[in-house]
N, C-alpha and C positions, 0 to 999 in steps of 0.2 A: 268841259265839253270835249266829248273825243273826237277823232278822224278817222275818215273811212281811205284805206288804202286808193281807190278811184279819187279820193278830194285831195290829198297829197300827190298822187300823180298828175292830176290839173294843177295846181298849185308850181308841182317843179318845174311842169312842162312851159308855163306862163313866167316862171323866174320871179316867181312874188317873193317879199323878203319875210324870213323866217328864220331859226335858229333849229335844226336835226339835232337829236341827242342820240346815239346808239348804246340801250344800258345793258347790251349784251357783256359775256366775256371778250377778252382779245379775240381767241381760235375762232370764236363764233363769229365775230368781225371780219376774219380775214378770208374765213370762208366764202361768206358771201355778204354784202354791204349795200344801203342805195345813197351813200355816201355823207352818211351822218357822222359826227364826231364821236368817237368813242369814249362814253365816261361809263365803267361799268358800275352798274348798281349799290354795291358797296363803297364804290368810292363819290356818288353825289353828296354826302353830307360834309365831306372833304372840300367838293371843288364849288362848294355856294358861293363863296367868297369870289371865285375866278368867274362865274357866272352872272353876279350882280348887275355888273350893263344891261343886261337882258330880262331881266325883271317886269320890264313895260309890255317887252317884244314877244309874237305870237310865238312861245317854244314848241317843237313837235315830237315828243321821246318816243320809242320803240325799243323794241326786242323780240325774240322769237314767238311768243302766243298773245304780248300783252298785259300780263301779270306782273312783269318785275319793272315795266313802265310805268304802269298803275301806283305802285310804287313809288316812281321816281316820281311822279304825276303826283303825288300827297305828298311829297319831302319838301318837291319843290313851291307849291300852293303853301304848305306850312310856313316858308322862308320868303312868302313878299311873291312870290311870282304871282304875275296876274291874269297871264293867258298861259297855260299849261296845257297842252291838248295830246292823248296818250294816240296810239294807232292802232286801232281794233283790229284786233287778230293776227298784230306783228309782221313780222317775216315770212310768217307760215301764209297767211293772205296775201301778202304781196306776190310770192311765188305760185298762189293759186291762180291769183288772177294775169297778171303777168311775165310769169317765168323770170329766170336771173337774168 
């Protein structure tokens, strides 16, 4: 099931517990972030191992449109995860709706 940029924003703003994945590159991280951990896309098949605690916990991944979360959203579903929720329309929506 995915998230709507407004439902992670209620979510962060409430401090409910979660696990932010950012499957952007670095540059695109550093540009601009809403302070997810950066694992870039190519490297989740890498870091399943270091993420396995979280398996149970509600994960939330993003990136810039969507697509390469989607991604990460099916690697990590493949590997046991059980709440994997991608963030419709990335970063590009976030900065629609609420600016950086």
């Amino acid at each position: 099931m995915d998230i709507t940029v407004q439902e992670l924003k209620e979510k962060m703003d409430k401090g409910a517990s979660f696990v932010l994945i950012d499957v952007r590159e670095p540059h695109e991280h550093e540009d601009f972030n809403v302070g997810g951990h950066l694992i870039p896309l190519g490297d989740i098949p890498m870091k399943m191992y270091d993420l396995e605690d979280h398996q149970e916990a509600e994960v939330i991944v993003y990136c810039r449109s969507g697509r390469r979360s989607a991604t990460a959203q099916a690697f990590m579903r493949e590997a046991g995860f059980k709440n994997v929720r991608n963030l419709e329309g990335g970063m590009l929506a976030w900065e629609e709706q609420f600016g950086r």
